[in-house]
KOLGU-4560 file (N, C-alpha, C; in nm, 3 decimals, padded with zeros to 5 digits):
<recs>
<n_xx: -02.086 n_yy: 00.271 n_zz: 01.264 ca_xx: -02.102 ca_yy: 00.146 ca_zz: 01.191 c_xx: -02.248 c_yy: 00.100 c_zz: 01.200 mol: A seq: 1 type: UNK>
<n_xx: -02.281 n_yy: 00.073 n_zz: 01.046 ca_xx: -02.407 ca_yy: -00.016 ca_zz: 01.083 c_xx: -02.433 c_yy: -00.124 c_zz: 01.104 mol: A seq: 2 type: UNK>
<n_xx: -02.597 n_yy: -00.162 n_zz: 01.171 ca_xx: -02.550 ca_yy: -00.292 ca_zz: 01.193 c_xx: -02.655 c_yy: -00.343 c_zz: 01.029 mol: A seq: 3 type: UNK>
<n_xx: -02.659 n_yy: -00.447 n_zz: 01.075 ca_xx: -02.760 ca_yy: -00.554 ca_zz: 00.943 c_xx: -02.887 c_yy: -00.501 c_zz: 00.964 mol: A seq: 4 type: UNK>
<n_xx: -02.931 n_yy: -00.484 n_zz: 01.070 ca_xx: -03.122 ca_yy: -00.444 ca_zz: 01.070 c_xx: -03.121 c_yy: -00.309 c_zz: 01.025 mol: A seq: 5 type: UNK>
<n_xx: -02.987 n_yy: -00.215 n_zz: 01.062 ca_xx: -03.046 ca_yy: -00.100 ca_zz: 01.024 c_xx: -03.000 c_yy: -00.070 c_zz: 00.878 mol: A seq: 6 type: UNK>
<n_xx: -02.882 n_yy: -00.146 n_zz: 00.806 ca_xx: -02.887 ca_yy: -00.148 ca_zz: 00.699 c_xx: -03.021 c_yy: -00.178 c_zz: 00.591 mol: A seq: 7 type: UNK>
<n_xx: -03.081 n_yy: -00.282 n_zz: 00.628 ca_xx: -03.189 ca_yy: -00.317 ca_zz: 00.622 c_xx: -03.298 c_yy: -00.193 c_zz: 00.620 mol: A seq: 8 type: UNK>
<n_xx: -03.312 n_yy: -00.151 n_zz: 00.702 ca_xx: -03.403 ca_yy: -00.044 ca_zz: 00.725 c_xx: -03.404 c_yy: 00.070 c_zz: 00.605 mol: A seq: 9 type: UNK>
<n_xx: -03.298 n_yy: 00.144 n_zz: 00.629 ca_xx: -03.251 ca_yy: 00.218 ca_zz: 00.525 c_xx: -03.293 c_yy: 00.205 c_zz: 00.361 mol: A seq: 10 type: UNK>
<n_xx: -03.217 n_yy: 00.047 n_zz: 00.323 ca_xx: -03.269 ca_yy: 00.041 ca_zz: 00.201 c_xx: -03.417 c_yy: 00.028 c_zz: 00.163 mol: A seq: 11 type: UNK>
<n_xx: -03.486 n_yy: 00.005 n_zz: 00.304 ca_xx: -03.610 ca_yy: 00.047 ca_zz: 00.255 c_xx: -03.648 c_yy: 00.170 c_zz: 00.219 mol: A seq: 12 type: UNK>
<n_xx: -03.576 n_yy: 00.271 n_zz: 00.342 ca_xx: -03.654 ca_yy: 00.427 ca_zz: 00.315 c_xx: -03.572 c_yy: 00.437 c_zz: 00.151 mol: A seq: 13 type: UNK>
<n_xx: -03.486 n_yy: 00.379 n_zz: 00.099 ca_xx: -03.399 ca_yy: 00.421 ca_zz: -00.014 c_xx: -03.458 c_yy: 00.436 c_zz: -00.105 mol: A seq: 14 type: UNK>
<n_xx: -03.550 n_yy: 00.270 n_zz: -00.134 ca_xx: -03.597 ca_yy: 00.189 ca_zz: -00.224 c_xx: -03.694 c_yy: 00.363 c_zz: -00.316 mol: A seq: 15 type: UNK>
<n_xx: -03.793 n_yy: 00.394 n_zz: -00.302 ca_xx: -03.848 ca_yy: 00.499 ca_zz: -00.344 c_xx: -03.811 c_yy: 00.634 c_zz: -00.366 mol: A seq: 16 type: UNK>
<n_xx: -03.675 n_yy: 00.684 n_zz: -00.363 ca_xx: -03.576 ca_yy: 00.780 ca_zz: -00.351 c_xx: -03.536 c_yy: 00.816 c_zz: -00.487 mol: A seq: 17 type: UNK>
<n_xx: -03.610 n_yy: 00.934 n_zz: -00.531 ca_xx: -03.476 ca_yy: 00.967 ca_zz: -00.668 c_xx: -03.356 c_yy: 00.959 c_zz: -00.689 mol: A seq: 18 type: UNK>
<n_xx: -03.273 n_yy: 00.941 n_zz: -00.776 ca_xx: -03.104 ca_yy: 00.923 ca_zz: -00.810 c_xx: -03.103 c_yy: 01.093 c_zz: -00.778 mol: A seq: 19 type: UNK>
<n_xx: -03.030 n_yy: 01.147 n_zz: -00.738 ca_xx: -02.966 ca_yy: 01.241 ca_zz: -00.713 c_xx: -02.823 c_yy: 01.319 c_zz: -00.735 mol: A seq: 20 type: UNK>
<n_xx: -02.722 n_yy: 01.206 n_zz: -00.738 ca_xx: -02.597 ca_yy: 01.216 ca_zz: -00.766 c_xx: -02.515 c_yy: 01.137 c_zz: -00.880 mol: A seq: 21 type: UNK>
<n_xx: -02.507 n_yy: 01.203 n_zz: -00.968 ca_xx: -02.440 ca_yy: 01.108 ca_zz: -01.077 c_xx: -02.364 c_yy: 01.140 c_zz: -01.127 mol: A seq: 22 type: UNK>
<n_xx: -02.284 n_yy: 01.033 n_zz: -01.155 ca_xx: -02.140 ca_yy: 01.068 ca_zz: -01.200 c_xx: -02.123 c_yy: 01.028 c_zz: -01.310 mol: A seq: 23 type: UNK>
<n_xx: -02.060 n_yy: 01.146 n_zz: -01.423 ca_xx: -01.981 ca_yy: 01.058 ca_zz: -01.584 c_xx: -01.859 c_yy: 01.068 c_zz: -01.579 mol: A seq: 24 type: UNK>
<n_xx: -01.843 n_yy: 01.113 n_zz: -01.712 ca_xx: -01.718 ca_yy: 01.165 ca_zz: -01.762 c_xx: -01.618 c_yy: 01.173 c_zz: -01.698 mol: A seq: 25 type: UNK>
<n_xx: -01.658 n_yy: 01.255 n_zz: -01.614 ca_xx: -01.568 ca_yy: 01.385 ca_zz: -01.483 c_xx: -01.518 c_yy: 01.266 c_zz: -01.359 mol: A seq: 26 type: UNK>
<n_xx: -01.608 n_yy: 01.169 n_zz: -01.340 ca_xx: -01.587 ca_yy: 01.070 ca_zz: -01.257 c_xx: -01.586 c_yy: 01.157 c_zz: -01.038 mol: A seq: 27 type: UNK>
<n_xx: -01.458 n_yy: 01.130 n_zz: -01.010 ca_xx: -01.477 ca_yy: 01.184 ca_zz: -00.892 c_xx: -01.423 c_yy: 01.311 c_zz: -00.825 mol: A seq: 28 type: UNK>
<n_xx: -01.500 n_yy: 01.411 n_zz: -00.859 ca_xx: -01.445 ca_yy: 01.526 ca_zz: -00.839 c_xx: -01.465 c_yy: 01.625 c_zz: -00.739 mol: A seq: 29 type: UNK>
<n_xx: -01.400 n_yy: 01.738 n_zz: -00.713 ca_xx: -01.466 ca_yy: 01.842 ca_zz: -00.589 c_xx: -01.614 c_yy: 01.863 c_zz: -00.593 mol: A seq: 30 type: UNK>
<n_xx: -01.654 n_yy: 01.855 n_zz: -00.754 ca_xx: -01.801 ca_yy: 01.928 ca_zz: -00.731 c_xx: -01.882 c_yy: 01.827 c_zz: -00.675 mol: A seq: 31 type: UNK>
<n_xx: -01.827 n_yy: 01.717 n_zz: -00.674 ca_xx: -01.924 ca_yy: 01.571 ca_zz: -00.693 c_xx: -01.924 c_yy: 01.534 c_zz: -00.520 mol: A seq: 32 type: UNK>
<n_xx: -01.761 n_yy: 01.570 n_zz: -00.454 ca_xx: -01.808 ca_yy: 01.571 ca_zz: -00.324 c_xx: -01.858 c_yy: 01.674 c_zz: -00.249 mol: A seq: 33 type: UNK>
<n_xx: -01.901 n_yy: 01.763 n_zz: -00.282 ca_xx: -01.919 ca_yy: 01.901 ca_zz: -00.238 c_xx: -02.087 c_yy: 01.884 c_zz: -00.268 mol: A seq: 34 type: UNK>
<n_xx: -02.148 n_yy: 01.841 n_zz: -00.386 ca_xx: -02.328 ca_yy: 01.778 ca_zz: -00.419 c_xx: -02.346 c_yy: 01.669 c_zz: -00.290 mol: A seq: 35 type: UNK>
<n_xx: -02.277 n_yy: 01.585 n_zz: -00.241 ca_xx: -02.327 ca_yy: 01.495 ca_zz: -00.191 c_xx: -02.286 c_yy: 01.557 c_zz: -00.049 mol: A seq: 36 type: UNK>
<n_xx: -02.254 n_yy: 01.606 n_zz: 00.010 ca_xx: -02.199 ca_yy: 01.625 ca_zz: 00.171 c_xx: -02.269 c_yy: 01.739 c_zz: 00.140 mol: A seq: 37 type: UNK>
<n_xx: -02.358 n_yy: 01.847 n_zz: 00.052 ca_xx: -02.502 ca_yy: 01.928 ca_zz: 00.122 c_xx: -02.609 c_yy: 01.821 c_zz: 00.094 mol: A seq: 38 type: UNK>
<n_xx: -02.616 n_yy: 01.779 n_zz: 00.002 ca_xx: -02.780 ca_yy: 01.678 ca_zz: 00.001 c_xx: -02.748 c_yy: 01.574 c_zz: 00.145 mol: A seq: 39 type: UNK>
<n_xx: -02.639 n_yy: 01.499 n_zz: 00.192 ca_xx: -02.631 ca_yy: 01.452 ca_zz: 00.310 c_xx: -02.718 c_yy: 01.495 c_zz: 00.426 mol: A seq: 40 type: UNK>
<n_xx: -02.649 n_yy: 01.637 n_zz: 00.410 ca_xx: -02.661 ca_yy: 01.766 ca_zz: 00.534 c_xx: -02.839 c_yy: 01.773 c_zz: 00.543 mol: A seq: 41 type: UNK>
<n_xx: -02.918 n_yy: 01.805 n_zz: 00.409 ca_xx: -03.011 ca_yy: 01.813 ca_zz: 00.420 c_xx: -03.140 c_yy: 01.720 c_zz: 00.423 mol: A seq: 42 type: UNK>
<n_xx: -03.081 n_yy: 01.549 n_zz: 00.347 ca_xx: -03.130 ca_yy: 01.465 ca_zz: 00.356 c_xx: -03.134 c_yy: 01.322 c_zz: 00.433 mol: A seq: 43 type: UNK>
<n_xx: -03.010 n_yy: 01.333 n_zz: 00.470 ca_xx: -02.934 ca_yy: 01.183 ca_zz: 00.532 c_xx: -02.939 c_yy: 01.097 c_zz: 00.441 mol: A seq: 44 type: UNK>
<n_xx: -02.986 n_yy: 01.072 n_zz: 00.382 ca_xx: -03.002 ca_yy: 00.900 ca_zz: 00.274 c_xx: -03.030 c_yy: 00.979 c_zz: 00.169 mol: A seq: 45 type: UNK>
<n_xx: -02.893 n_yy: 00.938 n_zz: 00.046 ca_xx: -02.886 ca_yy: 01.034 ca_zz: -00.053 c_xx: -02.865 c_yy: 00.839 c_zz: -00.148 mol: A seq: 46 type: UNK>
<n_xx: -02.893 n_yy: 00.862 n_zz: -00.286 ca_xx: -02.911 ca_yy: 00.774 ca_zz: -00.385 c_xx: -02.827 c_yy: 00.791 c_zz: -00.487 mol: A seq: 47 type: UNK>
<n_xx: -02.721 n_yy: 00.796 n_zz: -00.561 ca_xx: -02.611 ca_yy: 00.788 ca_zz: -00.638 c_xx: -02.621 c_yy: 00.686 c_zz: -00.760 mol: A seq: 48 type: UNK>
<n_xx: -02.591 n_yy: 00.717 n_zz: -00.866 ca_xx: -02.540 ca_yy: 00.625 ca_zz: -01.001 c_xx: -02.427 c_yy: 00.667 c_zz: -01.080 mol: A seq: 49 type: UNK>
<n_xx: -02.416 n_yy: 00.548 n_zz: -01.113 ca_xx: -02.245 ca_yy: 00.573 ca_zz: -01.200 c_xx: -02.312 c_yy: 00.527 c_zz: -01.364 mol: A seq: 50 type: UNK>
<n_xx: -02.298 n_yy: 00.626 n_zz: -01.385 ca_xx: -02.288 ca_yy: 00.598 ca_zz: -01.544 c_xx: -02.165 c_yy: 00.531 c_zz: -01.619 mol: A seq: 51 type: UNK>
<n_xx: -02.190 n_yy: 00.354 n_zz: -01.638 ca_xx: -02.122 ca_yy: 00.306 ca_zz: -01.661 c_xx: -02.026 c_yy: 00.265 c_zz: -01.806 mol: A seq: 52 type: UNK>
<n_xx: -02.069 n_yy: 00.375 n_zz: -01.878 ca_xx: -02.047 ca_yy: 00.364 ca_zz: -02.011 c_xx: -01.890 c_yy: 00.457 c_zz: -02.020 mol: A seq: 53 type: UNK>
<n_xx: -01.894 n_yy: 00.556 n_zz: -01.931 ca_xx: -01.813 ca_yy: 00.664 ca_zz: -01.892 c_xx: -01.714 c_yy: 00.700 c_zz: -01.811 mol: A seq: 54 type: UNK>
<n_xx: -01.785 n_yy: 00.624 n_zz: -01.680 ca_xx: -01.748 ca_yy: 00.705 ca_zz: -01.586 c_xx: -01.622 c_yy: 00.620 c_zz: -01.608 mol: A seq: 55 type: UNK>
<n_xx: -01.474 n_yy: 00.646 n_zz: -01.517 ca_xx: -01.357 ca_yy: 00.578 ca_zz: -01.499 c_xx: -01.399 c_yy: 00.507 c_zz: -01.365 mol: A seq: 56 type: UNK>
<n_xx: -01.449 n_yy: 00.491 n_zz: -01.271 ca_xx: -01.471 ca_yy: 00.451 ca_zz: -01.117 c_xx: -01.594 c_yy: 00.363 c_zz: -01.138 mol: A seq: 57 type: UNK>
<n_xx: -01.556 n_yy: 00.226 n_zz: -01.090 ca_xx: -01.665 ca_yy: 00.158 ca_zz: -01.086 c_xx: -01.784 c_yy: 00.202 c_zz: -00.940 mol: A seq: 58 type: UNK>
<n_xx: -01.929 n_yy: 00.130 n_zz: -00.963 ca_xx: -02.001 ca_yy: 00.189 ca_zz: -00.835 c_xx: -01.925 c_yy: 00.208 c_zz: -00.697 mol: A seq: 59 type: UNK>
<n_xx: -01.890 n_yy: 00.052 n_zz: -00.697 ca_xx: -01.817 ca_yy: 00.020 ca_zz: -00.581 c_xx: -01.710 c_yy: 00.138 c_zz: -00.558 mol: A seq: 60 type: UNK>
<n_xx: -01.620 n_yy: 00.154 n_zz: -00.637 ca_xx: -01.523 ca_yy: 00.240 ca_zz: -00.557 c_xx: -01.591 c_yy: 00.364 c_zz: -00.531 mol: A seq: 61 type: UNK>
<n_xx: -01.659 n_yy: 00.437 n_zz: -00.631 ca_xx: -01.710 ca_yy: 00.595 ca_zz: -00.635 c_xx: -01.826 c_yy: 00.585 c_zz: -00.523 mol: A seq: 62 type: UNK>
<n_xx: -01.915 n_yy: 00.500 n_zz: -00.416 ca_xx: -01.949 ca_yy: 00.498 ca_zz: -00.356 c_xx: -01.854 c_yy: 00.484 c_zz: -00.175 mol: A seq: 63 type: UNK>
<n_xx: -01.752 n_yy: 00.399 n_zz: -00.197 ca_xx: -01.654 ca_yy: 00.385 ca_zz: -00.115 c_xx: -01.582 c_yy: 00.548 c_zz: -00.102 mol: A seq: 64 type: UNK>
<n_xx: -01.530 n_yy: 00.592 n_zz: -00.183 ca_xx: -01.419 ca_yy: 00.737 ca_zz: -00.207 c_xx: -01.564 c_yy: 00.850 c_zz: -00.143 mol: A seq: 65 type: UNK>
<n_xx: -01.655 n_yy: 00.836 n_zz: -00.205 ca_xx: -01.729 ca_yy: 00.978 ca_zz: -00.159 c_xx: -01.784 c_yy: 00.957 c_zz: -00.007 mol: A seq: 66 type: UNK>
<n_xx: -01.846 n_yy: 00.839 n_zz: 00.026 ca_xx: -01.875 ca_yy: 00.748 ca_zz: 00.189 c_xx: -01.758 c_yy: 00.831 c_zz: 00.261 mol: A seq: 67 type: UNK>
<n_xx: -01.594 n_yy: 00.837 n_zz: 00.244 ca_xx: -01.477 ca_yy: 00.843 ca_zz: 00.342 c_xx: -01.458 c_yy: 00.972 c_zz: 00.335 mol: A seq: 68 type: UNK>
<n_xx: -01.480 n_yy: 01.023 n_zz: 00.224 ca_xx: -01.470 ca_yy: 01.199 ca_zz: 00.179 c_xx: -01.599 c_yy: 01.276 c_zz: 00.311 mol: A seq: 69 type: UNK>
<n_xx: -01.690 n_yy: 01.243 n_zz: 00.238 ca_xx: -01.789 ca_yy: 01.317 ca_zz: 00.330 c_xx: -01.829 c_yy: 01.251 c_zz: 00.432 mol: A seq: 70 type: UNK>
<n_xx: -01.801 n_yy: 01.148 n_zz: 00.511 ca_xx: -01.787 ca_yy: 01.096 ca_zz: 00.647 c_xx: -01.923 c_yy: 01.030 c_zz: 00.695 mol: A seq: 71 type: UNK>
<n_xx: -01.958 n_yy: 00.924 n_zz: 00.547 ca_xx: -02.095 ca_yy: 00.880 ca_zz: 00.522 c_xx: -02.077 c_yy: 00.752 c_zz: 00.547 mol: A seq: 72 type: UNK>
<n_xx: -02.166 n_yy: 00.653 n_zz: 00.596 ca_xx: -02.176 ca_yy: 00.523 ca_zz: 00.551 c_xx: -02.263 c_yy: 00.487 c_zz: 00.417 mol: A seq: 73 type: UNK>
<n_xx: -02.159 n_yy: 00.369 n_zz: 00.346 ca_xx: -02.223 ca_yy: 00.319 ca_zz: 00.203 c_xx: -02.341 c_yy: 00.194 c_zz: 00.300 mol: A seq: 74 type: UNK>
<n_xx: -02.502 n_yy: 00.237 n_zz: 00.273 ca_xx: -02.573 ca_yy: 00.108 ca_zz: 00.266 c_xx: -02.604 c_yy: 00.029 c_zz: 00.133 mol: A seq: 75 type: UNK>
<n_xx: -02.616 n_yy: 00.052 n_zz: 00.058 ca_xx: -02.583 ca_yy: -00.039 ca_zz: -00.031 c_xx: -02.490 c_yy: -00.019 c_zz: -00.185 mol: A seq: 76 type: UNK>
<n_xx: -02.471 n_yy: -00.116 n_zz: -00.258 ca_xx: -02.428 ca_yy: -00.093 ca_zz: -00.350 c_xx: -02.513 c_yy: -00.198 c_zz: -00.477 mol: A seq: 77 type: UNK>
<n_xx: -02.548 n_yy: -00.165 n_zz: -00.584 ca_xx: -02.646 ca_yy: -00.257 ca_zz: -00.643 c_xx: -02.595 c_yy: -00.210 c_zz: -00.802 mol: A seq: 78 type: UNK>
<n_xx: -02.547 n_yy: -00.290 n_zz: -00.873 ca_xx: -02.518 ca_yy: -00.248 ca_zz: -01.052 c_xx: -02.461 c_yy: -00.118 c_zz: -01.050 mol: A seq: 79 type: UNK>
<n_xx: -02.542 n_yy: -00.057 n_zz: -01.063 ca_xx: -02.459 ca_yy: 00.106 ca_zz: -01.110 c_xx: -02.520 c_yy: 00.234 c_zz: -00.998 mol: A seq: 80 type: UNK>
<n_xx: -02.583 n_yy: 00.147 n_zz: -00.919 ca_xx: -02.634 ca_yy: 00.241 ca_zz: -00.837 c_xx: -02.584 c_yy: 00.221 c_zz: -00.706 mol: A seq: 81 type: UNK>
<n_xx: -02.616 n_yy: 00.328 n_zz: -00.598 ca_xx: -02.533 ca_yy: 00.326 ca_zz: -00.429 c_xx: -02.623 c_yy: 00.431 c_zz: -00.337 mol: A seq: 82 type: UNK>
<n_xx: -02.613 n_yy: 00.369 n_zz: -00.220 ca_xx: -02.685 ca_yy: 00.461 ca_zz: -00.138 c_xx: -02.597 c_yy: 00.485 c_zz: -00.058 mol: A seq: 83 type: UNK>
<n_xx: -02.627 n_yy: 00.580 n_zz: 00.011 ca_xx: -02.524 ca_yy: 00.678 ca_zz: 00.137 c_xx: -02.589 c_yy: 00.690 c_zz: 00.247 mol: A seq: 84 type: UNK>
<n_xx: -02.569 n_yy: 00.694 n_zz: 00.351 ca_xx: -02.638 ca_yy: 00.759 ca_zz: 00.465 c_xx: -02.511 c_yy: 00.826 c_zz: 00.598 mol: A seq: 85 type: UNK>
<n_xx: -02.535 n_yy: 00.942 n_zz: 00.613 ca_xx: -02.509 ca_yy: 01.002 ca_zz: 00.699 c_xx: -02.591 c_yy: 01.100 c_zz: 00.815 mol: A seq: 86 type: UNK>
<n_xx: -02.605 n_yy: 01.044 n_zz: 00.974 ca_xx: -02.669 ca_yy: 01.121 ca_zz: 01.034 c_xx: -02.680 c_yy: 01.292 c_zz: 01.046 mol: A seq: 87 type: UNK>
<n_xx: -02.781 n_yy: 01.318 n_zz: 01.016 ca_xx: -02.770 ca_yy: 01.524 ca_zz: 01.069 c_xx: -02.731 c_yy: 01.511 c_zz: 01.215 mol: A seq: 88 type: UNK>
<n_xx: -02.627 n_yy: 01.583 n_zz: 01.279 ca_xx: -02.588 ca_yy: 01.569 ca_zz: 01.423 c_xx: -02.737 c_yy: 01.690 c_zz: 01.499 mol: A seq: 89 type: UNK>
<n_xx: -02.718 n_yy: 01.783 n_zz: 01.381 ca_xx: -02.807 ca_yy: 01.929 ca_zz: 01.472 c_xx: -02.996 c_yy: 01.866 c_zz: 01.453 mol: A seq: 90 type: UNK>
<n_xx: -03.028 n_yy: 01.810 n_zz: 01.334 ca_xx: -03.107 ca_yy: 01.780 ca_zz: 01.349 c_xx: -03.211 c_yy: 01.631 c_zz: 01.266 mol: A seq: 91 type: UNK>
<n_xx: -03.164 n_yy: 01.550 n_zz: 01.349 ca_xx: -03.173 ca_yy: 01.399 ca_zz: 01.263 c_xx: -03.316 c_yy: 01.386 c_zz: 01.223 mol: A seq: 92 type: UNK>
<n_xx: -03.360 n_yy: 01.317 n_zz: 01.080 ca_xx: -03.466 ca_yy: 01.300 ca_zz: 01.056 c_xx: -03.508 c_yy: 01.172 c_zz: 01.047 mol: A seq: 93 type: UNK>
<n_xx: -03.394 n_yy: 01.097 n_zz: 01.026 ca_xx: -03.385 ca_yy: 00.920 ca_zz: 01.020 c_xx: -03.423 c_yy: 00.918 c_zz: 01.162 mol: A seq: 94 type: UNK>
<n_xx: -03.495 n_yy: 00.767 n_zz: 01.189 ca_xx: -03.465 ca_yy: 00.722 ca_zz: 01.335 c_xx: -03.425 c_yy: 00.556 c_zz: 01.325 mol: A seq: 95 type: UNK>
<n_xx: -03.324 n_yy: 00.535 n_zz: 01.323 ca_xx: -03.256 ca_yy: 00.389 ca_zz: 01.309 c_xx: -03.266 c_yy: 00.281 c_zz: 01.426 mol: A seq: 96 type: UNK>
<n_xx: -03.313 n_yy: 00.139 n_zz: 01.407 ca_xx: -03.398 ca_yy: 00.067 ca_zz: 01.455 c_xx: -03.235 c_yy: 00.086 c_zz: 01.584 mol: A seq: 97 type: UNK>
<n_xx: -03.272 n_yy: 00.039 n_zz: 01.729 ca_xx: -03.154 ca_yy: 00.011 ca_zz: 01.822 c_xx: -03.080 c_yy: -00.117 c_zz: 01.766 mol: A seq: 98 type: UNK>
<n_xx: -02.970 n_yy: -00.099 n_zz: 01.775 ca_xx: -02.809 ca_yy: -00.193 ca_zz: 01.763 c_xx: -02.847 c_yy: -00.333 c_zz: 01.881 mol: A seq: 99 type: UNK>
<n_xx: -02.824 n_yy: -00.408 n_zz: 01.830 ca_xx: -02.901 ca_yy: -00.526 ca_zz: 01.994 c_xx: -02.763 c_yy: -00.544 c_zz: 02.060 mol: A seq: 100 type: UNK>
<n_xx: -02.764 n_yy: -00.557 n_zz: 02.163 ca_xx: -02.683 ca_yy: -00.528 ca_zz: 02.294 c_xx: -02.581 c_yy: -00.683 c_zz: 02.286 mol: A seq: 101 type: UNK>
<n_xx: -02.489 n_yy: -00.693 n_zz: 02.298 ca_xx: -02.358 ca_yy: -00.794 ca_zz: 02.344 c_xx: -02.378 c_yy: -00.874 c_zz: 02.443 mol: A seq: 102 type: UNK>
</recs>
């Protein structure tokens, strides 16, 4: 779980990030989670749009469904666009600000 600062954080590294994953027609499919859980693998903070003219899945859900599929957290969600982030366990490239203590 994230917290607020490192959500925060994130959408900064996001902010300058090509769209990468987009969805129409086809909406949410094997190939679509199978694109995003290797760009995960190789990027951690992957950038997503829903083509809203088309797609059947609004951002919100098609960011929610692929987040639980490939075992990502959604940092944001904005109009038609969504960001993802999932840590590399073997070799992390993010470094996320510390969680403040209880």
């Amino acid at each position: 779980m994230l917290t607020s600062k490192q959500r925060a954080f994130l959408r900064g590294l996001a902010n300058p990030l090509e769209t990468i994953l987009t969805l129409g027609k086809g909406g949410l499919s094997p190939e679509i989670y199978a694109q995003a859980d290797s760009a995960l693998e190789k990027r951690e903070l992957i950038k997503g749009r829903v083509l809203v003219e088309t797609c059947p899945v609004s951002s919100r859900e098609a960011a929610d469904a692929i987040a639980a599929a490939v075992h990502a957290e959604v940092v944001q969600v904005i109009g038609s666009r969504f960001v993802l982030y999932r840590k590399n366990q073997k070799e992390p490239k993010i470094v996320l600000p510390k969680a403040a203590k209880k």
